[in-house]
C-alpha positions as CSV (number, residue, x, y, z in Angstrom):
1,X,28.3,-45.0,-33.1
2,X,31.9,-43.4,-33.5
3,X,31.1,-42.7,-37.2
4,X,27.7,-41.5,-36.8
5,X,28.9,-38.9,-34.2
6,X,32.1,-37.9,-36.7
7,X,29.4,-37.3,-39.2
8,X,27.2,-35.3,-37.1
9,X,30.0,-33.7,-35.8
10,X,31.3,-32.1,-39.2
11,X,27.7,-32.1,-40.7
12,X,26.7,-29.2,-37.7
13,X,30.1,-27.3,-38.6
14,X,29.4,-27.6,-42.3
15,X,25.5,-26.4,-41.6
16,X,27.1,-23.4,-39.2
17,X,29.7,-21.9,-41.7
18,X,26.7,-22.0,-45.0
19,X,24.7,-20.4,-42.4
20,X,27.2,-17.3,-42.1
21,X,28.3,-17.5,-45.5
22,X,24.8,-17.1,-46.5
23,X,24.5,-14.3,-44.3
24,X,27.3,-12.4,-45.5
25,X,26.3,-12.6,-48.5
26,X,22.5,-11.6,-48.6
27,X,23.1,-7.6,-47.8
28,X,20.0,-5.7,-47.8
29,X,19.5,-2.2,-48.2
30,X,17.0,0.2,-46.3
31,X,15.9,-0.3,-42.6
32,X,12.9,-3.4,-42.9
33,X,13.9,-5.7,-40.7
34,X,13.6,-9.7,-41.4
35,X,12.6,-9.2,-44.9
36,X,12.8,-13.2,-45.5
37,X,10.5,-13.7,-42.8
38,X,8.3,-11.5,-43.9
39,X,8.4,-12.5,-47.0
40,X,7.5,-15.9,-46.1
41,X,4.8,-15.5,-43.8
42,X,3.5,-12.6,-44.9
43,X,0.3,-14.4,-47.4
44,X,-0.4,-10.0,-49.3
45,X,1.5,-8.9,-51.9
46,X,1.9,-6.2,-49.5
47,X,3.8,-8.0,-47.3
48,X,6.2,-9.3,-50.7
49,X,6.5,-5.5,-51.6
50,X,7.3,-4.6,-47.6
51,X,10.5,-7.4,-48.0
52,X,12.1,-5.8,-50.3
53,X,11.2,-1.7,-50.2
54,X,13.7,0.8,-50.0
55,X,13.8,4.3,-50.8
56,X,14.4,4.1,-54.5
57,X,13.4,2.0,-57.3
58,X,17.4,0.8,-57.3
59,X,17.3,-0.1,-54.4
60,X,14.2,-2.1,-54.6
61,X,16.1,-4.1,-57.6
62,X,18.9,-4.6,-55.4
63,X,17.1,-6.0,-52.4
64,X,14.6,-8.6,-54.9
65,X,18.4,-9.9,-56.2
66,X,19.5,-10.6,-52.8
67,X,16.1,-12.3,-51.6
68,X,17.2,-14.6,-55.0
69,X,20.8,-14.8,-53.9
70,X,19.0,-15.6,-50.6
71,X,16.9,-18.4,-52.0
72,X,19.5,-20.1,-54.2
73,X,22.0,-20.7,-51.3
74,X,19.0,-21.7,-49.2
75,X,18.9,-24.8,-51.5
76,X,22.3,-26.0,-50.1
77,X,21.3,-24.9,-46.5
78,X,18.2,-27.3,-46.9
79,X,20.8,-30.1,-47.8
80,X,23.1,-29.4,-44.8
81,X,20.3,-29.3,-41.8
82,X,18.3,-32.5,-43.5
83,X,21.3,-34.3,-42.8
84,X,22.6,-32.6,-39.6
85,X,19.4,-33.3,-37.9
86,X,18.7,-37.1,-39.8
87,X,22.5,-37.7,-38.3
88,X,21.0,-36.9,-35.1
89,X,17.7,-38.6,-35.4
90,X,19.4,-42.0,-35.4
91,X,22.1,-40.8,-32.8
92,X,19.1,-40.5,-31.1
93,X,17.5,-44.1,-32.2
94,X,21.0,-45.4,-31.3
95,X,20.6,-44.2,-27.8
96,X,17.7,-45.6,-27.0
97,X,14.4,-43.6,-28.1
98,X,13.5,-45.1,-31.8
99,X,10.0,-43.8,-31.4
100,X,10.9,-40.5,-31.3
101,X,13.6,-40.6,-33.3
102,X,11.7,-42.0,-35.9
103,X,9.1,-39.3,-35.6
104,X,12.0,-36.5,-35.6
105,X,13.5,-37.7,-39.0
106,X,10.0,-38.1,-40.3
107,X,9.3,-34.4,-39.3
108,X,12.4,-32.8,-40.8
109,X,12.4,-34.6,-44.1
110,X,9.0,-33.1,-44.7
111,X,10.0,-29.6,-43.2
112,X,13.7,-29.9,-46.0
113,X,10.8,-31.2,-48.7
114,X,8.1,-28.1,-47.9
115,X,11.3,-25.8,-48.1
116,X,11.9,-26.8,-51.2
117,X,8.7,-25.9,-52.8
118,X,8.8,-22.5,-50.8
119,X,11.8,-22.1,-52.5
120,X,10.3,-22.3,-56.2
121,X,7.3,-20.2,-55.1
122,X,9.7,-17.6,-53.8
123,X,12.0,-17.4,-57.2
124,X,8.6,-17.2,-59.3
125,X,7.0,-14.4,-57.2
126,X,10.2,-12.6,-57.9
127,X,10.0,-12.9,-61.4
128,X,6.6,-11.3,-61.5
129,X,5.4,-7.4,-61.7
130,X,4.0,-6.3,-60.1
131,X,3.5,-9.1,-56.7
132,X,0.3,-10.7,-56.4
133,X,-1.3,-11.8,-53.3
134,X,-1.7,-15.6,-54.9
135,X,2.1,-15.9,-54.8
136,X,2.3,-14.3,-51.9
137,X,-0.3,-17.0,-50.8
138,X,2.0,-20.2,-52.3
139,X,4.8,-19.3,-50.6
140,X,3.2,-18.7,-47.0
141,X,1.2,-21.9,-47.2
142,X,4.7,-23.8,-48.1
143,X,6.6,-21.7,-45.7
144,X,4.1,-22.3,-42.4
145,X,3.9,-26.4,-43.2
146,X,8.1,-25.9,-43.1
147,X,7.9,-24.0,-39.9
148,X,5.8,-26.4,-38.6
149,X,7.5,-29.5,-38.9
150,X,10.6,-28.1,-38.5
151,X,10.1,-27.5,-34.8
152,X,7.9,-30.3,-34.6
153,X,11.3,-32.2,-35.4
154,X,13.3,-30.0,-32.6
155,X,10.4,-31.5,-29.9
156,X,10.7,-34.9,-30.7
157,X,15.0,-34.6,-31.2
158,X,14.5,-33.2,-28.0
159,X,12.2,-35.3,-26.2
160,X,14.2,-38.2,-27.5
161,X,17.1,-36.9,-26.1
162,X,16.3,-35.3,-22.6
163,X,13.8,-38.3,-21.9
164,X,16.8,-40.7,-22.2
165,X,18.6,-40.9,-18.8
166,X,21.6,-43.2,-19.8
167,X,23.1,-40.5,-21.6
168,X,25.5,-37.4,-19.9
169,X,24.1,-34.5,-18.1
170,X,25.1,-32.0,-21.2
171,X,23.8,-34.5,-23.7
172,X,20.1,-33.6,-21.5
173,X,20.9,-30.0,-21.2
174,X,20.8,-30.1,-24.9
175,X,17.7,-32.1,-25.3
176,X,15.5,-29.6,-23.0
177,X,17.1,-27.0,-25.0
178,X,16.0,-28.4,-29.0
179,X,12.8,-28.7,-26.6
180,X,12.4,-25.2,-26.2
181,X,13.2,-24.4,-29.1
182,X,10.2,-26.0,-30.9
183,X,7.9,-24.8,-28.2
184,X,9.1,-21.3,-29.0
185,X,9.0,-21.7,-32.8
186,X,5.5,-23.9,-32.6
187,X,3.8,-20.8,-30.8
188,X,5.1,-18.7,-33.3
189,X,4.2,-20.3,-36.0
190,X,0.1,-20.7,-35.0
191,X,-0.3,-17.1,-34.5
192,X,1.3,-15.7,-37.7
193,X,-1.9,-14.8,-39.1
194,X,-2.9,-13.1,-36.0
195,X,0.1,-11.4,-35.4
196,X,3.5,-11.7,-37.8
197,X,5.5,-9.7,-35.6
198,X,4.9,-11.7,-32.7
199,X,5.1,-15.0,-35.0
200,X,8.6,-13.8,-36.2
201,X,9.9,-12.4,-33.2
202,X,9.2,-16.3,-31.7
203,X,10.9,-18.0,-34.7
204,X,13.9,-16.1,-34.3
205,X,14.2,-17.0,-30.4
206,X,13.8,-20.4,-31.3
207,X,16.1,-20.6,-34.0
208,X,18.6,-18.7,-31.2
209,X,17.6,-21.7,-28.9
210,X,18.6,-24.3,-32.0
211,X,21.7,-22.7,-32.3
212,X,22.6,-23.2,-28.7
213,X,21.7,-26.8,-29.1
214,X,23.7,-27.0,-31.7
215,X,26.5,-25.7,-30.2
216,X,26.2,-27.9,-27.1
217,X,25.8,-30.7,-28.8
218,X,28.9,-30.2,-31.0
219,X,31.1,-29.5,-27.9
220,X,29.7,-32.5,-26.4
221,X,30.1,-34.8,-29.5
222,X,34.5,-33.6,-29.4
223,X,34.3,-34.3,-26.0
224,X,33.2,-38.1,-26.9
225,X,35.3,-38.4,-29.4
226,X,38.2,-37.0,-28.0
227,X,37.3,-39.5,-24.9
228,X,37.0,-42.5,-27.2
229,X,40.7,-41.5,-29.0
230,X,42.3,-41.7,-25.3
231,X,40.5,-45.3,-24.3
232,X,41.9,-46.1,-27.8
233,X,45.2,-44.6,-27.4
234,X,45.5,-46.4,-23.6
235,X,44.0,-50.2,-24.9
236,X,47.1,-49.9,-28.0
237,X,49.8,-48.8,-25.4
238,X,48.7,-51.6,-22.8
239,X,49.0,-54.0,-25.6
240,X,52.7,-53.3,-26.9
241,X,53.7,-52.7,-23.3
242,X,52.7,-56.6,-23.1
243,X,53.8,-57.8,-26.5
């Protein structure tokens, strides 16, 4: 158990920094805001051209080389929050709640595997001129089964973990919060094609909520650890004080 919450532990401060590096490094110009999002939920070729415009041809260049950029590091980001949230999918089994645990990894190796063909469709739109609404098409139908069982894995990590009563207060707190998260996100997610706006605006809070989880769950995971260092440190200074 001490190992799997080391791993966890380092694989959610591994999946954090990507996350910023990734956004340092995608830098956009003009004012469209969440141009990947839109990019990847948009199913036009409108939508594709709306992701990347900007007020000159330059800068149009520019911003289809970042959404590249974008994609490539995504690659590694897949990588990092499979295994974050597989670590936490059998911290969850561990604890108690196999079903759902089961269910959780089940749902985010799919999401990691839908990503990855959402990825492809993405480079090859951007190598084509001008977009075309059947690329725009592959990667929205890619991107909403991603979405989808993404969260769907949040609600079931969730679920596994707030249903389970033998574990902490915080530990809950954390559960209820990968809970809401999915909710948010699954909402989202089954109105994009009525409304994208509202669809993205409901992705972002849940990936805010994730976050949060995240966050919780790392500061409860040093405070195990650092719990489980002091019984150890105690049990070995009881021992040589009888030796």
């Amino acid at each position: 158990m001490r190992a799997i919450e080391k791993a966890v532990a380092i694989m959610i401060l591994a999946l954090s920094a990507w996350a910023i590096i990734m956004w340092a490094a995608t830098s956009f110009q003009g004012q469209e805001s969440d141009r990947i999002l839109r990019m990847e939920l948009g199913s036009s070729s409108a939508s594709l051209r709306q992701a990347v415009q900007s007020d000159d041809s330059n800068s149009v260049a520019h911003n289809i080389q970042m959404v590249v950029r974008n994609t490539d590091l995504d690659f590694v980001l897949i990588l990092l929050y499979w295994l974050t949230f597989l670590g936490l999918a059998v911290l969850a089994g561990r604890l108690g709640k196999h079903f759902l645990a089961a269910c959780a990894g089940l749902s985010i190796s799919v999401a990691a595997l839908a990503d990855l063909f959402e990825n492809g469709a993405i480079l090859t739109a951007m190598q084509v001129r001008p977009f075309t609404d059947q690329a725009a098409v592959d990667i929205s139908t890619f991107s909403q089964w991603k979405w989808v069982f993404f969260f769907l894995a949040l609600l079931f990590l969730g679920l596994a973990i707030a249903m389970n009563h033998h574990v902490s207060t915080m530990r809950r707190a954390s559960g209820w919060l990968f809970i809401a998260s999915g909710a948010f996100g699954l909402l989202g997610i089954t109105r994009y094609r009525v409304s994208l706006d509202f669809a993205m605006w409901m992705i972002n809070i849940g990936l805010l909520l994730v976050a949060a989880a995240l966050l919780l769950t790392l500061w409860k995971l040093y405070l195990s650890l650092k719990e489980l260092n002091h019984i150890e440190h105690v049990g070995h200074a009881h021992v040589h004080s009888h030796a």
